[in-house]
C-alpha positions as CSV (number, residue, x, y, z in Angstrom):
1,X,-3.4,-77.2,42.8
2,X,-4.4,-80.2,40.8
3,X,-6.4,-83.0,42.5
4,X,-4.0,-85.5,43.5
5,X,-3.9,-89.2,41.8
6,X,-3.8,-92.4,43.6
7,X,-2.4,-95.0,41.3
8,X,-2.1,-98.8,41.3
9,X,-0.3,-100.6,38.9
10,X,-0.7,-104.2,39.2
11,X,1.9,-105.0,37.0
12,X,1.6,-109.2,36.5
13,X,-0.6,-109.5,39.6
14,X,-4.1,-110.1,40.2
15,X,-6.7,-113.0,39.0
16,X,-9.8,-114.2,40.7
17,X,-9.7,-112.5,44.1
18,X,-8.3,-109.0,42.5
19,X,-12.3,-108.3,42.4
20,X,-12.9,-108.8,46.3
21,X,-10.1,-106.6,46.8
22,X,-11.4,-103.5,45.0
23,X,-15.0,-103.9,46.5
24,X,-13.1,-103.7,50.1
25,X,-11.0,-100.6,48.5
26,X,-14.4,-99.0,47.6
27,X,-16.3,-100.2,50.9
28,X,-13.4,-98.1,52.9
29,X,-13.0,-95.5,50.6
30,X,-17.0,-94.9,49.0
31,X,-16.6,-91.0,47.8
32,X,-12.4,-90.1,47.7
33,X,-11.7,-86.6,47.7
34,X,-9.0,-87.2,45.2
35,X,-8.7,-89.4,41.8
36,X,-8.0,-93.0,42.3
37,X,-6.8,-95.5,38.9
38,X,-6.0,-98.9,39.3
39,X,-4.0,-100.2,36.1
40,X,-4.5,-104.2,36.3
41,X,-2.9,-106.9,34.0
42,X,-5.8,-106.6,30.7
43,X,-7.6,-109.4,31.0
44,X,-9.1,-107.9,34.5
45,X,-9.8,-104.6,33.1
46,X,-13.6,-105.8,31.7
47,X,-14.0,-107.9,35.3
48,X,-13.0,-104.6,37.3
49,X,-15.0,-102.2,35.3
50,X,-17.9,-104.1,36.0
51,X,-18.0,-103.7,39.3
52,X,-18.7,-100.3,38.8
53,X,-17.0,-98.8,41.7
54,X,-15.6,-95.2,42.3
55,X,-12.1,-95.6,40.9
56,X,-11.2,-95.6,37.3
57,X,-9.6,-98.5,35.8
58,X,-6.6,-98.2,33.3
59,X,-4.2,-99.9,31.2
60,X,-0.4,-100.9,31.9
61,X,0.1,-100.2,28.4
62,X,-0.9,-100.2,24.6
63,X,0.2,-100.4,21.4
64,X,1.0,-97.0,19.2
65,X,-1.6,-98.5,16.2
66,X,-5.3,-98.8,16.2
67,X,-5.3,-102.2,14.6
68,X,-3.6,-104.4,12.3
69,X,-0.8,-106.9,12.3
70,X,0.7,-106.7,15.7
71,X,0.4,-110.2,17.9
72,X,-0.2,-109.8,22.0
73,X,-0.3,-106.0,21.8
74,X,-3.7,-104.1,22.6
75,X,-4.7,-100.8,20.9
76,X,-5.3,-98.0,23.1
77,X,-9.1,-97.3,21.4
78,X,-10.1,-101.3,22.0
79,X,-8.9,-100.1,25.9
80,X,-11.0,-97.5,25.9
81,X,-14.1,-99.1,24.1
82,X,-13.7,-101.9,26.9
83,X,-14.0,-99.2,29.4
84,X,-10.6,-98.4,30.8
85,X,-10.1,-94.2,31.2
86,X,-5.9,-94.6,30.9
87,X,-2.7,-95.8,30.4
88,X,0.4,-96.0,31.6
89,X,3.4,-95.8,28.9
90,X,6.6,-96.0,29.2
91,X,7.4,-97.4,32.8
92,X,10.9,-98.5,33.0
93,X,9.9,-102.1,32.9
94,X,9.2,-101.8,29.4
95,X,11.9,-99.6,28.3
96,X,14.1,-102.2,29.6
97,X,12.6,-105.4,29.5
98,X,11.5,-104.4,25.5
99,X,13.5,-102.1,24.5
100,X,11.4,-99.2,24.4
101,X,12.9,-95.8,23.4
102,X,11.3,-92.4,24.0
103,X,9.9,-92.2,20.1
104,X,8.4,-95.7,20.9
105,X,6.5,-93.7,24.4
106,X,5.7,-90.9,22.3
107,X,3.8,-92.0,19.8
108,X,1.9,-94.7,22.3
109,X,1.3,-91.5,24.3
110,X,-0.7,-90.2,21.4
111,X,-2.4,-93.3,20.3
112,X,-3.6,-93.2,24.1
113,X,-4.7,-89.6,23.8
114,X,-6.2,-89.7,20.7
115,X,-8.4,-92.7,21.9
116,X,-9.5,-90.3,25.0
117,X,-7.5,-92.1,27.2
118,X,-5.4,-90.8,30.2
119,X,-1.6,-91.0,29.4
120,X,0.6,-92.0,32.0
121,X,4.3,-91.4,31.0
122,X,7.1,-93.1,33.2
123,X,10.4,-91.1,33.3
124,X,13.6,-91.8,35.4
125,X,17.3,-92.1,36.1
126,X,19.5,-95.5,36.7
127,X,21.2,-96.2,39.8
128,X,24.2,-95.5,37.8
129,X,22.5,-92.4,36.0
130,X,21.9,-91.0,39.9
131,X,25.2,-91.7,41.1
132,X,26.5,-90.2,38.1
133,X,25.2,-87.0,38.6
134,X,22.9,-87.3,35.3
135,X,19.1,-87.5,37.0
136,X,18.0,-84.3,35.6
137,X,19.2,-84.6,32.2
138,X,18.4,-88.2,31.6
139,X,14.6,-87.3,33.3
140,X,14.9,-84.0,30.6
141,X,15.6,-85.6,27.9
142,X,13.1,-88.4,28.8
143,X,10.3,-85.7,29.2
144,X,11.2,-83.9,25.4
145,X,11.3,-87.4,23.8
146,X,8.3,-89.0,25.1
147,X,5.6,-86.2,25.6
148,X,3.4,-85.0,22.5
149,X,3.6,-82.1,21.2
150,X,0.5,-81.8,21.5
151,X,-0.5,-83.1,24.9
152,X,-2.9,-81.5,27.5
153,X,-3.0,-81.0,30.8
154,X,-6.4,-82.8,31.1
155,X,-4.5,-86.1,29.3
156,X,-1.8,-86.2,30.1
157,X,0.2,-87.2,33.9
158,X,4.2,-86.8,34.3
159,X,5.2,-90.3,36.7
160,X,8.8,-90.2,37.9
161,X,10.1,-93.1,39.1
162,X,13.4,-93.7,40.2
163,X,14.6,-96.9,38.3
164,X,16.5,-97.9,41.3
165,X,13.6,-97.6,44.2
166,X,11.1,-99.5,42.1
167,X,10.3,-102.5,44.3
168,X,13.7,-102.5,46.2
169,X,12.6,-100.7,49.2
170,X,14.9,-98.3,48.7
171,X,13.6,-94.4,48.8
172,X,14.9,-91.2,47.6
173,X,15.5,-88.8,50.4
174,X,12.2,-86.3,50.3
175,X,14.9,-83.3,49.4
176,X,16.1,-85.7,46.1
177,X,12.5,-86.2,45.4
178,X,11.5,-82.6,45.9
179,X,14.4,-81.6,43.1
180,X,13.3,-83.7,40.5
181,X,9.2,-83.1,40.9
182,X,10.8,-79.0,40.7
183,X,12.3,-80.0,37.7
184,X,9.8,-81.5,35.9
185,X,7.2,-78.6,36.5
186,X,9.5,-75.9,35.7
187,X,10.2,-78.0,32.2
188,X,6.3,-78.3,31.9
189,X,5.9,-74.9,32.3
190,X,8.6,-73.8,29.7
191,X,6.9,-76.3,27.3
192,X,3.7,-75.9,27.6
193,X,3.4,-72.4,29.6
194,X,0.8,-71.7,32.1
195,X,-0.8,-75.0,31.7
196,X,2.4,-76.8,32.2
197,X,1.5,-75.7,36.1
198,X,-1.8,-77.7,35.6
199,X,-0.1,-81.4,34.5
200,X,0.1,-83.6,37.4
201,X,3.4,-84.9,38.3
202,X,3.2,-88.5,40.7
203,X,6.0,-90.3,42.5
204,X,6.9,-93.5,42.3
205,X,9.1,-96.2,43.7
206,X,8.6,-98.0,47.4
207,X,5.8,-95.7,48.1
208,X,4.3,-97.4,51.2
209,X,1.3,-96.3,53.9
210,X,4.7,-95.1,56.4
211,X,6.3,-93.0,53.7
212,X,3.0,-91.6,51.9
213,X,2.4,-89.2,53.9
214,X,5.6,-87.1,53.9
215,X,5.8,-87.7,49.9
216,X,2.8,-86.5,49.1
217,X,3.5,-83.3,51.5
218,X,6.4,-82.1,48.8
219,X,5.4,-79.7,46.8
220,X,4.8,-80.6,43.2
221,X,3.9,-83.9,44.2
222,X,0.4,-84.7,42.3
223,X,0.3,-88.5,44.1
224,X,1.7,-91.6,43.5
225,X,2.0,-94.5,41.3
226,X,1.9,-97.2,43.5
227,X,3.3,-100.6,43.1
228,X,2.9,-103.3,45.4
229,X,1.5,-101.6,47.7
230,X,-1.4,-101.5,45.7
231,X,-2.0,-105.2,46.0
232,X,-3.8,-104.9,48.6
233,X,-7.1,-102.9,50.0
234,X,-5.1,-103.0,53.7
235,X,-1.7,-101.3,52.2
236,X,-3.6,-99.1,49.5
237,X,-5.8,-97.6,51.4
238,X,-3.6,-95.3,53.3
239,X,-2.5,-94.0,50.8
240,X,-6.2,-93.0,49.1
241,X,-6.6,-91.4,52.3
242,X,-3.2,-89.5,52.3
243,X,-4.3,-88.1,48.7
244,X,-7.7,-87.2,50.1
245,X,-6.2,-85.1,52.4
């Protein structure tokens, strides 16, 4: 099985104290027996590098280019050269919020694994899409548009999030959430064959210390991509522990 993946992603959170709250994180949690990545807004990423503790520190997202004439955005080889190890592409914050199609995730996705980052692709269905019946096609064709050809089991992480659970409090049942995380390996593994088995799949959306720990008991559930619950060392701590286990 691959080694589960603990997750934060900040999001538009953090400043001065963010630093205090890792050091607790790494205090409780010294030696993890499973990978831990916290993804804060990118001016923290040189301040929480720094610190030099146990967890790897990524990117929410970067731009498809290595350089040139593109205001606010951050190329993914500047992320790495400032020490972040990944990225997250495609959450559906920025496919909705900017417009972001799958092309647009694909070729960021490369950009980050050609810099020797970690590429986090976001898939997942509308409340609509679910209600609609349409989850495994809309997740399908979000996997085929957005994942390199070329990608790697050792670059490359599957996150599904259902659009609809991110930050509501809302949870898929653990059978809905065992379907989908199914899904996506068995597409993995008639993509990319046997190593298909080998790419980490997380979940995402309202994952929360009294929910971790049945989630992460599903089968083909790699770990989570945490949102607020990541905020803090109190909340994210559990669920280290849960993907230690």
């Amino acid at each position: 099985m691959p080694r589960k993946l603990a997750a934060g992603n900040w999001k538009m959170n953090g400043g001065p104290g963010s630093a205090a709250m890792l050091n607790a994180l790494a205090e409780a949690h010294p030696a993890p027996d499973c990978d831990v990545l916290i993804c804060p807004p990118a001016p923290l990423i040189t301040t929480l590098v720094s610190l030099g503790t146990p967890f790897q520190i990524g990117a929410q997202d970067c731009h498809s280019a290595e350089s040139g004439a593109h205001t606010g955005d951050t190329s993914a080889k500047l992320l790495k050269e400032i020490g972040a190890s990944a990225a997250i592409v495609g959450h559906s914050e920025r496919r909705t919020d900017h417009g972001e199609t799958s092309a647009t995730v694909a070729a960021k996705a490369n950009a980050a694994m050609s810099a020797g980052l970690l590429a986090i692709i976001c898939v997942g269905e509308t409340e609509a899409e679910r209600d609609g019946g349409r989850t495994l096609k809309v997740v399908g064709g979000q996997i085929a548009g957005s994942v390199p050809e070329d990608a790697e089991a050792q670059n490359l992480v599957i996150a599904y999030e259902p659009v609809w659970a991110i930050g509501t409090g809302r949870t898929p049942t653990i059978e809905q959430i065992a379907e989908v995380h199914d899904f996506i390996r068995e597409t993995l593994i008639a993509r990319f064959g046997d190593a298909g088995a080998e790419i980490r799949i997380l979940y995402g959306g309202s994952v929360k210390p009294s929910n971790v720990e049945e989630i992460f008991a599903v089968p083909n559930v790699d770990g989570g991509l945490v949102g607020g619950a990541s905020l803090k060392a109190e909340d994210f701590g559990p669920i280290v522990a849960a993907a230690s286990t």
